[in-house]
KOLMARSE-406506 format. One record per residue (C-alpha): residue number from 0; y, z, x. Coordinates in Angstrom, 3 decimals. Layout:
N
+-----+----------+----------+----------+
: num :       py :       pz :       px :
+-----+----------+----------+----------+
: NUM :        Y :        Z :        X :
...
+-----+----------+----------+----------+
***
This chain:
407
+-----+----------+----------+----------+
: num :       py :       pz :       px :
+-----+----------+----------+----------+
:   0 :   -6.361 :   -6.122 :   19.437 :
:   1 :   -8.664 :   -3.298 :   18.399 :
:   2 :   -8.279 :    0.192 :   20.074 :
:   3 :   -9.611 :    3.361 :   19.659 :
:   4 :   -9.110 :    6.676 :   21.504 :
:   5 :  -12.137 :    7.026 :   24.654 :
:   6 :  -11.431 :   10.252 :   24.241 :
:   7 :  -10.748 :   11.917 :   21.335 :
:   8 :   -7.634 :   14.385 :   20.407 :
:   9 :   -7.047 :   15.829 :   16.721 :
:  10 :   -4.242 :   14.285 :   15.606 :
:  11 :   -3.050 :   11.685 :   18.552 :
:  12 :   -2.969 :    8.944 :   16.480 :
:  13 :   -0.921 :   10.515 :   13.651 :
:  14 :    2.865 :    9.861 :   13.743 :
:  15 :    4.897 :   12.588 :   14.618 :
:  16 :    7.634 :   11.960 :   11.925 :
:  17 :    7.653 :    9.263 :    9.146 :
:  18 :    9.418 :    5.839 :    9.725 :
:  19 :   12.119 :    7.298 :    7.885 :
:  20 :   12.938 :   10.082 :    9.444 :
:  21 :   12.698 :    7.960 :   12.882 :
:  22 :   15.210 :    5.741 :   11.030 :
:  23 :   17.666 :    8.380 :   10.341 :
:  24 :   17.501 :    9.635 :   14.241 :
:  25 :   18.008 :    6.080 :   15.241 :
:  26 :   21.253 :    5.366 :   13.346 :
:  27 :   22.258 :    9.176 :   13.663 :
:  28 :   26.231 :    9.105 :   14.402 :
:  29 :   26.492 :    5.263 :   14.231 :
:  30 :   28.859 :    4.066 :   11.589 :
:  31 :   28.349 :    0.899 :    9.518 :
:  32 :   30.406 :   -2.096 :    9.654 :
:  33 :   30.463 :   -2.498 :    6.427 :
:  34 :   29.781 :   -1.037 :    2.908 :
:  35 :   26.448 :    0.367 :    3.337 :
:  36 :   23.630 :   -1.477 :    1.949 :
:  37 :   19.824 :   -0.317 :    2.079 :
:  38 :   17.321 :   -2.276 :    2.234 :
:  39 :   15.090 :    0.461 :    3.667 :
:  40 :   12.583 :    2.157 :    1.253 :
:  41 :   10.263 :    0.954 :   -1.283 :
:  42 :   11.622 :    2.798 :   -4.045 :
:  43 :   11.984 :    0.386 :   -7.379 :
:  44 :   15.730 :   -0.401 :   -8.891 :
:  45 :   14.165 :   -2.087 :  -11.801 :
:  46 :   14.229 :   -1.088 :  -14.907 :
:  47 :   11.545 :    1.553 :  -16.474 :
:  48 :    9.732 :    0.761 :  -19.216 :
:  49 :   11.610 :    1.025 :  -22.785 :
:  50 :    8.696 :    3.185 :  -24.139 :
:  51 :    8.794 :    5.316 :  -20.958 :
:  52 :   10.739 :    8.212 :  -23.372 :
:  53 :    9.264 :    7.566 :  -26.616 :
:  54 :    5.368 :    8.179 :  -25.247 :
:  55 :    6.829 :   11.535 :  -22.968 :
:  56 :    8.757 :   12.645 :  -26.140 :
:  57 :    5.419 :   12.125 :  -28.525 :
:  58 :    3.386 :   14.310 :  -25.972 :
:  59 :    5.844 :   16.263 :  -24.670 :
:  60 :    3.719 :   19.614 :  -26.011 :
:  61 :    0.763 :   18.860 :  -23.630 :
:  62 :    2.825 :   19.922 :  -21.081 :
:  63 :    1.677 :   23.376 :  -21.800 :
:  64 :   -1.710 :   22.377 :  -21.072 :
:  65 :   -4.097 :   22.406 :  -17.488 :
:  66 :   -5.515 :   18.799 :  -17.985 :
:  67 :   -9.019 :   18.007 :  -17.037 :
:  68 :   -9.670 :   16.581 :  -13.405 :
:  69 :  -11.270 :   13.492 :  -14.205 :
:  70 :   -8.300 :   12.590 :  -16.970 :
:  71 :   -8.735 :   11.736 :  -20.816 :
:  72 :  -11.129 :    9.518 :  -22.047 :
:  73 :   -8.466 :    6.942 :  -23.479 :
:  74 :   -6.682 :    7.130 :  -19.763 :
:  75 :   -9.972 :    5.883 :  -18.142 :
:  76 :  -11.264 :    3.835 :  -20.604 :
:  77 :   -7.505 :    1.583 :  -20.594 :
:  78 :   -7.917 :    1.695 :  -17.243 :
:  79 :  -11.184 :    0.396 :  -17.183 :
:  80 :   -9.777 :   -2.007 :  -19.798 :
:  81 :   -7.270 :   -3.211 :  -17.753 :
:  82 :   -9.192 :   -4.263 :  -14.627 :
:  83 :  -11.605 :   -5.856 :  -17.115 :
:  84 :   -9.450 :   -8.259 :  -18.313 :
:  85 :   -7.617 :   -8.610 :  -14.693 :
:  86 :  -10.587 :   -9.140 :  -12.650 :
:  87 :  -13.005 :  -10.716 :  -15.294 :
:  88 :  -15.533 :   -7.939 :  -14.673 :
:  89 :  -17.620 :   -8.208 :  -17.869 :
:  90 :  -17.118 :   -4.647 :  -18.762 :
:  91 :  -18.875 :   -3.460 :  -15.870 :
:  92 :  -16.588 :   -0.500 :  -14.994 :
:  93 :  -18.104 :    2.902 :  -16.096 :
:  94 :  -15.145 :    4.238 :  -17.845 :
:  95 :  -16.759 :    7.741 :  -17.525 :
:  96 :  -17.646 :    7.684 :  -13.793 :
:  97 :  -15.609 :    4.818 :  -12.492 :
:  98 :  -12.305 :    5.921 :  -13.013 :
:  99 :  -10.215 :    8.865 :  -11.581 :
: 100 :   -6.822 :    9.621 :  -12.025 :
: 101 :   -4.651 :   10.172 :   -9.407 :
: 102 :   -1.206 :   11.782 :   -8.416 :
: 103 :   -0.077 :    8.268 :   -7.657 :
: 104 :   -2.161 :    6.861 :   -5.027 :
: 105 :   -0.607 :    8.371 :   -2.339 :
: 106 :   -2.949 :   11.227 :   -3.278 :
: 107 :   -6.243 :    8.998 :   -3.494 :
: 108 :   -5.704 :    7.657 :   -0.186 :
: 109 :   -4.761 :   10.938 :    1.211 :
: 110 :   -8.002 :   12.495 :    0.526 :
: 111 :  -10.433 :    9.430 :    0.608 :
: 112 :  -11.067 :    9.608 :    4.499 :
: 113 :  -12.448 :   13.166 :    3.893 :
: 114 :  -14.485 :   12.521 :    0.944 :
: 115 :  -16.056 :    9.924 :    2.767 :
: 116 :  -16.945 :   11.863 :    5.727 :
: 117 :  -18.703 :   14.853 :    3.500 :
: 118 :  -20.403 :   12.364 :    1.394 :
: 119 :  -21.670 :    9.926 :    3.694 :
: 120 :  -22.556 :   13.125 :    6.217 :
: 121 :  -23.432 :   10.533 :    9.250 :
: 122 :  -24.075 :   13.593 :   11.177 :
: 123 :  -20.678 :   12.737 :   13.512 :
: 124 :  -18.185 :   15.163 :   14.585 :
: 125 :  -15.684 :   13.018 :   14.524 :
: 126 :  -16.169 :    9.783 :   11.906 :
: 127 :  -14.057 :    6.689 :   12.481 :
: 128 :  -11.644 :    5.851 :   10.663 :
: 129 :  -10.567 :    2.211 :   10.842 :
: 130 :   -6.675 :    1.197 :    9.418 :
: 131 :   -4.529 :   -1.931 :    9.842 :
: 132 :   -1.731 :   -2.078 :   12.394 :
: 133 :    0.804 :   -1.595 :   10.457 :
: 134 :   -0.004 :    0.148 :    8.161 :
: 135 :    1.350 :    2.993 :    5.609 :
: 136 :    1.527 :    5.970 :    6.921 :
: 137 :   -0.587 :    8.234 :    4.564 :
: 138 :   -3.841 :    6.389 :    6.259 :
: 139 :   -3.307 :    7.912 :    9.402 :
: 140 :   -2.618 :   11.413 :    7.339 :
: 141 :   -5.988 :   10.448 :    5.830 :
: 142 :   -8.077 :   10.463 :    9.163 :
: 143 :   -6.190 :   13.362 :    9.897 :
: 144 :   -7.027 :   15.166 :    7.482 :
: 145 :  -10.921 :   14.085 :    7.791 :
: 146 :  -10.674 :   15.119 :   11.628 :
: 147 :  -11.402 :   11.391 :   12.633 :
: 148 :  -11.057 :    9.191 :   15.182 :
: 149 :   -8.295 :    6.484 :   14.312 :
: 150 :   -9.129 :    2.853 :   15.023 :
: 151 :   -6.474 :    0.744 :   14.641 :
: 152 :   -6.735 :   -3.268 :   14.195 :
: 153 :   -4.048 :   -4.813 :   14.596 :
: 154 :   -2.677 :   -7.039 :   11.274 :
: 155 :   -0.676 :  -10.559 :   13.656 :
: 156 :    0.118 :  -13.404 :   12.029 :
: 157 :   -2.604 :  -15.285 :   13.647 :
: 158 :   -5.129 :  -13.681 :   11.212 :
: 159 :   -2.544 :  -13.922 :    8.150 :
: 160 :   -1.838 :  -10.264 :    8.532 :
: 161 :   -4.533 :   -8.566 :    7.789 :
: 162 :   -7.558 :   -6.750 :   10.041 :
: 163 :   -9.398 :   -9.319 :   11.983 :
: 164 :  -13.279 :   -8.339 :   10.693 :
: 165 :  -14.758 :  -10.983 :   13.655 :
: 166 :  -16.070 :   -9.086 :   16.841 :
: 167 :  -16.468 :   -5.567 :   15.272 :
: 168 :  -18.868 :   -4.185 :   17.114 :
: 169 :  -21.899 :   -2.814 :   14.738 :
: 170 :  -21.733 :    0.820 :   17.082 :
: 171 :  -17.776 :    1.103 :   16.044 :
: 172 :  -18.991 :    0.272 :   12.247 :
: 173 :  -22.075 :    2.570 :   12.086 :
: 174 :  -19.756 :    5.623 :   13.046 :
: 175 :  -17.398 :    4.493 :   10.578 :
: 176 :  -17.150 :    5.875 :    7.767 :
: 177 :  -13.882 :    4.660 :    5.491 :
: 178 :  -12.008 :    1.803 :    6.248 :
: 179 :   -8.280 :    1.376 :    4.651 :
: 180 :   -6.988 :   -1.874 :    3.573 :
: 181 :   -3.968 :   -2.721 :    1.255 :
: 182 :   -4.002 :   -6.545 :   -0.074 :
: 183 :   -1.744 :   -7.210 :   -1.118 :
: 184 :   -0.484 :   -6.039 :    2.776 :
: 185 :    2.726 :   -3.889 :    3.576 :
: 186 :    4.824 :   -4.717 :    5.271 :
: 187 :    3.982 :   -8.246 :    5.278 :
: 188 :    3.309 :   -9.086 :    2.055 :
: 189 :   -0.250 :  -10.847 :    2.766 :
: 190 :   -2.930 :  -11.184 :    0.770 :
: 191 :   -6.762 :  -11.328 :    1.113 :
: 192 :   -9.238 :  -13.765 :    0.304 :
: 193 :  -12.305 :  -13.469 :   -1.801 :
: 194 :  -14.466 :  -14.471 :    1.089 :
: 195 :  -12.271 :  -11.917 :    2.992 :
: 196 :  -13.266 :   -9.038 :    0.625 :
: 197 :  -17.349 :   -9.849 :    0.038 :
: 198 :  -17.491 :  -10.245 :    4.180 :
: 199 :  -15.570 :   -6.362 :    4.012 :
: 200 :  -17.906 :   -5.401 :    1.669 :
: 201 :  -21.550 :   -6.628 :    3.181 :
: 202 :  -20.316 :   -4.798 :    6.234 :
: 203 :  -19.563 :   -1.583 :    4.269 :
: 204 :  -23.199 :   -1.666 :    2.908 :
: 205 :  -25.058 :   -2.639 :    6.438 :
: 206 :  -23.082 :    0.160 :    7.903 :
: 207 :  -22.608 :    2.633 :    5.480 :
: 208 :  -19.062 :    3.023 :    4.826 :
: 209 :  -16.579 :    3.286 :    2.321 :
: 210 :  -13.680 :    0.859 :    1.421 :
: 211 :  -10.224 :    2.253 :    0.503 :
: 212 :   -8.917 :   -1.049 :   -0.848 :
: 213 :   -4.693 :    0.004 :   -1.076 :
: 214 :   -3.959 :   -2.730 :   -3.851 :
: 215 :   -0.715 :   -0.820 :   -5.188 :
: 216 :    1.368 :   -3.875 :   -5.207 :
: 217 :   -1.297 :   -6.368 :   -6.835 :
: 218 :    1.441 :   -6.723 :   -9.686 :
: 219 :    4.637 :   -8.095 :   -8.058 :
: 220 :    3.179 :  -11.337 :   -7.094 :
: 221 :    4.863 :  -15.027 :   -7.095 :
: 222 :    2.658 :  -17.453 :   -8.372 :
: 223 :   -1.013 :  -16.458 :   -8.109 :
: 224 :   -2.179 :  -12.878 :   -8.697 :
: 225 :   -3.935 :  -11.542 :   -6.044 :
: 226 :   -7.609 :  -11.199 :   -5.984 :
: 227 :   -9.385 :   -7.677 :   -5.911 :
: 228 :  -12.327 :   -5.991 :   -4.415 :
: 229 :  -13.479 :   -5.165 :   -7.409 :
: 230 :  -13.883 :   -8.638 :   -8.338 :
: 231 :  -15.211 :   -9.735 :   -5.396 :
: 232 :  -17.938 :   -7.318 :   -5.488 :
: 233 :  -18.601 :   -8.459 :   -9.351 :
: 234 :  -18.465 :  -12.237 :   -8.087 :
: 235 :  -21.289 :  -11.290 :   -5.882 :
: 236 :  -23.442 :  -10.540 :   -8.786 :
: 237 :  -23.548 :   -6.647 :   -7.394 :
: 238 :  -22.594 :   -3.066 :   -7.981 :
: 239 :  -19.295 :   -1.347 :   -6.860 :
: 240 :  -20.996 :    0.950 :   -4.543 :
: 241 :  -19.329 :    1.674 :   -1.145 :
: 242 :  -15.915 :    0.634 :   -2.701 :
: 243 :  -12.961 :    2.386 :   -3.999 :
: 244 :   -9.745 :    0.918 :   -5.091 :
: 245 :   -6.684 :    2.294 :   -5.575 :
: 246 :   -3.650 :    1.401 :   -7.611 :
: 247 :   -0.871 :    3.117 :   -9.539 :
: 248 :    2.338 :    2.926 :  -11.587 :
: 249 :    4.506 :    3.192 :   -9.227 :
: 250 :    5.668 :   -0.609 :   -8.312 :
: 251 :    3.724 :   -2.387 :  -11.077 :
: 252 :    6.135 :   -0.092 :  -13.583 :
: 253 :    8.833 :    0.899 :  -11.755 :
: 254 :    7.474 :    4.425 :  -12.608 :
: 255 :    7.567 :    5.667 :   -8.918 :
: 256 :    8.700 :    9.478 :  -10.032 :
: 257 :    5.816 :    9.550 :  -13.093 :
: 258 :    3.384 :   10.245 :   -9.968 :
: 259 :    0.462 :    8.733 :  -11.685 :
: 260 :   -1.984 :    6.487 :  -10.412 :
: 261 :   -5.903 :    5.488 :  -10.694 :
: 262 :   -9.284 :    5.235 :   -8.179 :
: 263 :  -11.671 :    3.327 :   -9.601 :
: 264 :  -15.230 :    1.850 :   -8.672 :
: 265 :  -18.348 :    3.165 :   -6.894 :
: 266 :  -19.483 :    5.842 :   -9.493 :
: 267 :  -21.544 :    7.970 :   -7.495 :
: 268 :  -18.660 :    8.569 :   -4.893 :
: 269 :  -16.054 :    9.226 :   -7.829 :
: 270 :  -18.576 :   11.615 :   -9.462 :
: 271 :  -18.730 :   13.952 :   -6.367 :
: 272 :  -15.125 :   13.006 :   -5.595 :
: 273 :  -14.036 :   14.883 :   -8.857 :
: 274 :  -15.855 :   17.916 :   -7.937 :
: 275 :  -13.817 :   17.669 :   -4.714 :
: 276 :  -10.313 :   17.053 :   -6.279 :
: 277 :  -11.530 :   20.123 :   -8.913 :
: 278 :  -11.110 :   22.321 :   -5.962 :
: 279 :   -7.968 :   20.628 :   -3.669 :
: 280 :   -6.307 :   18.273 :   -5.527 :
: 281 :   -3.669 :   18.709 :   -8.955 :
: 282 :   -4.121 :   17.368 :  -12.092 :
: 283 :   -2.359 :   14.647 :  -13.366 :
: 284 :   -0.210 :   16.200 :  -16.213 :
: 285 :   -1.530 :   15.157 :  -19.683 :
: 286 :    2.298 :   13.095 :  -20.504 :
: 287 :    1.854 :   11.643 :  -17.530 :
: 288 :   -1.681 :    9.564 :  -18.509 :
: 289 :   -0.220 :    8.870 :  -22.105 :
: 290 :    2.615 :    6.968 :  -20.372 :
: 291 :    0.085 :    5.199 :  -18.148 :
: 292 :   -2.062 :    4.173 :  -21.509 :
: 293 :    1.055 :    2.579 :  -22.847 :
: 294 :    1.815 :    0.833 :  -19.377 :
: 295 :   -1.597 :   -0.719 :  -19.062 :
: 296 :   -1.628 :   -2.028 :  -22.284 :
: 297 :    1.516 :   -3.685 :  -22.148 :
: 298 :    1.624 :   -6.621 :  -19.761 :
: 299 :    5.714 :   -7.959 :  -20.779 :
: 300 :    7.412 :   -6.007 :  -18.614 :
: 301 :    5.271 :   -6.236 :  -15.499 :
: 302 :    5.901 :  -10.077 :  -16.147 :
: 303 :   10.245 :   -9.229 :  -16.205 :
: 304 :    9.452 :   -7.024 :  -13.350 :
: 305 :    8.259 :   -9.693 :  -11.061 :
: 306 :   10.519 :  -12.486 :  -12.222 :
: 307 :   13.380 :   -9.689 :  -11.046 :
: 308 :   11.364 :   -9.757 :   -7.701 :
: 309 :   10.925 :  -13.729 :   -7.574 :
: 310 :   14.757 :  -14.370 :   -7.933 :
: 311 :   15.683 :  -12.083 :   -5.089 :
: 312 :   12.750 :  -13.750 :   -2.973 :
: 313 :   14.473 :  -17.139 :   -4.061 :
: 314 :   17.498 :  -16.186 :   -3.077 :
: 315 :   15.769 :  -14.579 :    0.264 :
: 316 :   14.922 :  -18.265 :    0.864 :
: 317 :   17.824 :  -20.004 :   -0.003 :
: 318 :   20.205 :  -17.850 :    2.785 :
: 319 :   17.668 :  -17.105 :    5.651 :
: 320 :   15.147 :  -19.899 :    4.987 :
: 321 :   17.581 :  -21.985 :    7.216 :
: 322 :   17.473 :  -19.698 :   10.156 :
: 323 :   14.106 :  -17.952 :   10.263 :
: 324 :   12.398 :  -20.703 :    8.430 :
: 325 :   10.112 :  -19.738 :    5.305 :
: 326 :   10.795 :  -15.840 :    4.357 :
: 327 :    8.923 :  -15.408 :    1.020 :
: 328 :    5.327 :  -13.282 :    1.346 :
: 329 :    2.808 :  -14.035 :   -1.071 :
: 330 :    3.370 :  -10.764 :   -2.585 :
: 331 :    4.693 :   -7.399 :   -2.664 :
: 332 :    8.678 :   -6.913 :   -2.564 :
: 333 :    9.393 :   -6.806 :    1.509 :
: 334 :   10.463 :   -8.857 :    3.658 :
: 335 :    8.920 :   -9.141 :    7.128 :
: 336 :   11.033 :  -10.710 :    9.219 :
: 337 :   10.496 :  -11.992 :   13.135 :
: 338 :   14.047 :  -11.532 :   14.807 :
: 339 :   12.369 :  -12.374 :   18.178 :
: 340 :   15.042 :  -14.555 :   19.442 :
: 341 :   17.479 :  -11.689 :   19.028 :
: 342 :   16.100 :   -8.468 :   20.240 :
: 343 :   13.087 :   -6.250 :   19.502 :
: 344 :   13.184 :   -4.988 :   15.690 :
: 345 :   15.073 :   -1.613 :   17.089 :
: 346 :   17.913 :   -3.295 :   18.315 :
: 347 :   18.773 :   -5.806 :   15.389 :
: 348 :   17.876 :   -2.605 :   13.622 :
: 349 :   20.962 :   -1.002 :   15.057 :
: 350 :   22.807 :   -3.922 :   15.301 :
: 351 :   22.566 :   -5.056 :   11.658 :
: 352 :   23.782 :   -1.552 :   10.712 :
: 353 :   26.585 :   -1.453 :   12.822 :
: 354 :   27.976 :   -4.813 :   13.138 :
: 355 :   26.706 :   -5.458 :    9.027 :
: 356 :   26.360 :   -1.864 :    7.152 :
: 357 :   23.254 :   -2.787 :    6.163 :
: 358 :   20.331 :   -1.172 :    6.800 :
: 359 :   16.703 :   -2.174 :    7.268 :
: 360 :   13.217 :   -0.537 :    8.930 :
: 361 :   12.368 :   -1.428 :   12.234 :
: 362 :    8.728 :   -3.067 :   12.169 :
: 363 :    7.617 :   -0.559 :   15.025 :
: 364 :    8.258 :    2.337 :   12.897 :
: 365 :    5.207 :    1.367 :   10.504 :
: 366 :    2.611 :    0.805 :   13.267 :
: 367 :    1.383 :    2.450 :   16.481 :
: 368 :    1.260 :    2.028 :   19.835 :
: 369 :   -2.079 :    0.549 :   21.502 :
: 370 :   -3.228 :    2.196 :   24.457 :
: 371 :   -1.774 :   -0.879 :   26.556 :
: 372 :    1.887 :   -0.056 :   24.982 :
: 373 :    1.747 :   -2.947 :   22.376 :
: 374 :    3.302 :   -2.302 :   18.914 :
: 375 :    2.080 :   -5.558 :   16.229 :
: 376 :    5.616 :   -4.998 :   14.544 :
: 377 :    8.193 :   -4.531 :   17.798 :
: 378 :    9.811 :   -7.528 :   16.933 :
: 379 :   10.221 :   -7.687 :   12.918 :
: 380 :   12.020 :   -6.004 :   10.547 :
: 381 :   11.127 :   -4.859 :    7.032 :
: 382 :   13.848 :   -5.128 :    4.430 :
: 383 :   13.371 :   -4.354 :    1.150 :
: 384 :   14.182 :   -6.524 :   -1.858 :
: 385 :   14.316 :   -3.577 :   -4.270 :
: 386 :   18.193 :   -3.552 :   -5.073 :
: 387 :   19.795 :   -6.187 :   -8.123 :
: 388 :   19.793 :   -9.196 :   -7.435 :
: 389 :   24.136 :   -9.780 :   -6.989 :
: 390 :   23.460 :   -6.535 :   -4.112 :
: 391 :   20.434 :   -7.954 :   -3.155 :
: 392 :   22.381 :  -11.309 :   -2.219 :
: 393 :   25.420 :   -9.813 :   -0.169 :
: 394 :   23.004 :   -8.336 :    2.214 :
: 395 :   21.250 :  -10.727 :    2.658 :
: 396 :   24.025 :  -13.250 :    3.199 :
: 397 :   25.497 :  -10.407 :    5.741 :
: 398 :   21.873 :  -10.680 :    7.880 :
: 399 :   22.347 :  -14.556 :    7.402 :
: 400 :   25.640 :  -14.483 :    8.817 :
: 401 :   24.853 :  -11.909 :   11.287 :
: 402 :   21.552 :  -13.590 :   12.717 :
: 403 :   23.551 :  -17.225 :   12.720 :
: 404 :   26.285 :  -16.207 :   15.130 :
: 405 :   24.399 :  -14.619 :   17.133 :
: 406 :   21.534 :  -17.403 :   17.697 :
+-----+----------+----------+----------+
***
């Protein structure tokens, strides 16, 4: 389902609290069962990076100084670099235009919408904004902040979790003018096609929009690393106009607190965008972008990272895979979890926590409301496989238990 407000009110489709805050009012005054366990936020357990110290130590004087707003010329050219070599893009990246660096790319995503709208100036008092359903929260923050109207598709399993592109109607896409999508997807864990991306991308350019392609988790993968619009758009034999992606440190490193991430792609947008951030947005500290130069061009532990992930997800597999049926994504670190046949995702939600001690995110918490009272995540949960592996395992063989007595 696609909806859209008929009538547009600043801010109706922005949550009023964060799905964590929600959380905490949910289970407010309910005691666990059990030990506590979370399985709740995204925050990496894994180990950081052994040169993490050594590079902050080396450069720890440049803390004294205001770093330029479109980073150091070895941060963008590794990052240009390392999307070469990912993506095979032939050195087509402009390492002095194409790449940005970002407070993490919460901040990116945060102020894309907006820099959209000024840019593209379509003349509209009130731009779309179109985001998956679920989706992470800073979108909605985004058209917020860009005084849009939010159009929500809704990600469903029948479409492999992601935006359904078919049946957009061109007068929704011509007053469009940024359109969020995270492959791979959380909550679910999906990823896009090729095809998927260069269909995104032809629309972007007939309509004149910009793509905020999320792909912060395009590291913790299981077999097959996830394609990127950035490719696609090479694979096409074109330009990266009309796209930015956005990716960071944060789950690819473990480096969540660094708070240092990349945009990279259409050139002309990033050179205004710069101006932009000059005036609203912080730099990211100089320490910060040596760490990130070492990270980038080390590749060993992002490959320990993931096996870390893949163990847990085997595990995942091995206790639930006989109840729920097949429970590893494609990517990402989250479970997504149908509990249908026991309750909405609320009340296992509570359940879990009281009967269990563990704790997990009720799938309605990261989506909205349609306008006809539908929520795509009512009945899942999200639980996070963040914790070690011999943690990971006892609460997950507490939701086994849990979900098998009470089928």
């Amino acid at each position: 389902m696609t909806a859209s407000q008929t009538t547009y009110k600043r801010g109706a489709a922005l949550p009023g609290s964060n799905p964590f805050q929600r959380l905490a009012d949910l289970l407010d005054g309910q005691t666990p069962g059990l030990e506590p366990i979370m399985m709740t936020i995204g925050e990496p357990q894994h180990p950081i990076p052994e040169f993490t110290v050594e590079v902050l130590a080396e450069n720890m004087a440049d803390f004294r100084r205001y770093p330029p707003i479109n980073g150091t010329p070895e941060f963008r050219s590794t990052i240009a670099d390392w999307l070469d070599k990912r993506y095979g893009l032939n050195g087509s990246i402009d390492p002095d235009f194409g790449v940005l660096p970002l407070n993490g790319s919460r901040e990116g995503l945060s102020f894309g919408a907006i820099a959209a709208r000024d840019q593209l100036d379509k003349g509209l008092d009130h731009p779309a904004v179109i985001l998956p359903n679920p989706f992470y929260q800073t979108y909605a923050a985004a058209a917020h902040v860009a005084d849009g109207e939010t159009v929500l598709l809704d990600a469903v399993s029948e479409h492999q979790f992601l935006p359904d592109l078919d049946g957009l109607e061109p007068a929704l896409l011509d007053r469009t003018v940024a359109f969020y999508v995270a492959s791979p997807t959380n909550p679910e864990g999906s990823v896009t096609t090729l095809e998927y991306w260069q269909k995104l991308i032809g629309m972007a350019r007939k309509h004149r929009f910009m793509i905020f392609a999320d792909e912060c988790y395009s590291e913790i993968y299981r077999t097959t690393p996830p394609p990127g619009v950035l490719e696609a758009a090479h694979r096409m034999g074109t330009d990266f106009s009309n796209i930015v992606v956005l990716n960071s440190l944060s789950k690819r490193s473990n480096l969540a607190g660094l708070r240092c991430g990349f945009a990279a792609g259409d050139p002309v947008f990033l050179k205004k965008w710069a101006k932009f951030r000059g005036l609203a947005a912080p730099q990211v500290p100089l320490p910060a972008q040596a760490v990130a130069v070492r990270a980038y061009r080390d590749e060993a532990h992002v490959e320990e990272n993931r096996r870390l992930y893949n163990e847990k997800y085997e595990a995942a597999e091995r206790l639930l895979g006989p109840i729920l049926g097949p429970v590893t994504t494609e990517a990402g670190f989250f479970l997504w979890l149908n509990v249908e046949k026991w309750g909405d995702g609320v009340s296992v939600t509570q359940a879990l926590w009281r009967d269990t001690g563990v704790k997990v995110l009720p799938g309605s918490y990261l989506a909205s409301d349609q306008s006809d009272g539908s929520n795509p995540g009512r009945n899942y949960i999200r639980a996070g496989l963040v914790a070690p592996l011999a943690q990971t395992e006892i609460a997950l063989e507490r939701v086994a238990n849990w979900l098998g007595d009470k089928a």
